[in-house]
N, C-alpha and C positions, 0 to 999 in steps of 0.2 A: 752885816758885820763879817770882816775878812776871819776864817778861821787860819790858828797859828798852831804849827807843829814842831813840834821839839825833838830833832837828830843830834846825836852825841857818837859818831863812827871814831873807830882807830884800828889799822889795817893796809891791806897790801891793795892795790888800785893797778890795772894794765890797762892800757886803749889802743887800738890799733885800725885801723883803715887801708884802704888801696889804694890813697893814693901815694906820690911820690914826694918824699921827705916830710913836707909839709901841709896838714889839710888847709886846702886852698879858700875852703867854702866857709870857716871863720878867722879869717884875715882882718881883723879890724876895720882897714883905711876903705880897701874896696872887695867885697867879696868873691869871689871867682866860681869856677864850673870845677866839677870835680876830675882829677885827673882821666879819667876813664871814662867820663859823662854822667856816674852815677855813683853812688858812695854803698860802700861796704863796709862797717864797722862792728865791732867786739868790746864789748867794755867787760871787764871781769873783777869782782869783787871778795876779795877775805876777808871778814870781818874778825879781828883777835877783840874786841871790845867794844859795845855799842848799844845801843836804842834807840827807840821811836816810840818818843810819846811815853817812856817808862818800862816799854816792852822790850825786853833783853833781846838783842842779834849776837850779841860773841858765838863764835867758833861757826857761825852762818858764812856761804860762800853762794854769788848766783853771779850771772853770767847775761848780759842783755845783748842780743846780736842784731842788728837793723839794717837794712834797704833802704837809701832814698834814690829814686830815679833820675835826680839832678841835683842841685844844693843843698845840703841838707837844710838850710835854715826855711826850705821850702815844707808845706804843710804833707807832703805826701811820702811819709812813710810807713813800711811793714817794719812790725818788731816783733821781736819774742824773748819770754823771761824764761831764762832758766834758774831754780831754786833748788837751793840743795834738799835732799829730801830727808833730812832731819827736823824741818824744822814745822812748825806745828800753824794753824789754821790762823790765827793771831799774828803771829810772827809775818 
């Protein structure tokens, strides 16, 4: 039995990467290599209103920043979370 989880976000959302203009590596048609050979990206989160599962995120803010050595849609990535430190063990 698949389990199902309940997100309800509203809020400010940034992404960014190295490479140039466009990340090459979800291209729909054909996927390409990443501008550099490898990807660097930043995704950043505000949360002004939200939950999981029932569990309030408002006014939460984190930060995921990730490595992949070649495509991203390739299975070998480093990542790391950063969480605002408001926010409690639940959350």
């Amino acid at each position: 039995m698949a389990v199902t989880h309940q997100w309800h976000l509203k809020g400010e959302y940034l992404e960014n990467c190295n490479c140039e203009v466009l990340c090459p590596c979800v291209i729909p048609v054909s996927p390409q290599l990443p501008t550099d050979g490898h990807c660097d990206m930043a995704l950043a989160f505000n949360i002004d209103k939200g939950d999981f599962d029932g569990v309030s995120l408002g006014g939460l803010s984190s930060v995921v920043v990730m490595y992949t050595p070649g495509n991203m849609t390739n299975a070998d990535w480093t990542t790391a979370l950063y969480v605002n430190e408001r926010a409690t063990q639940e959350q």
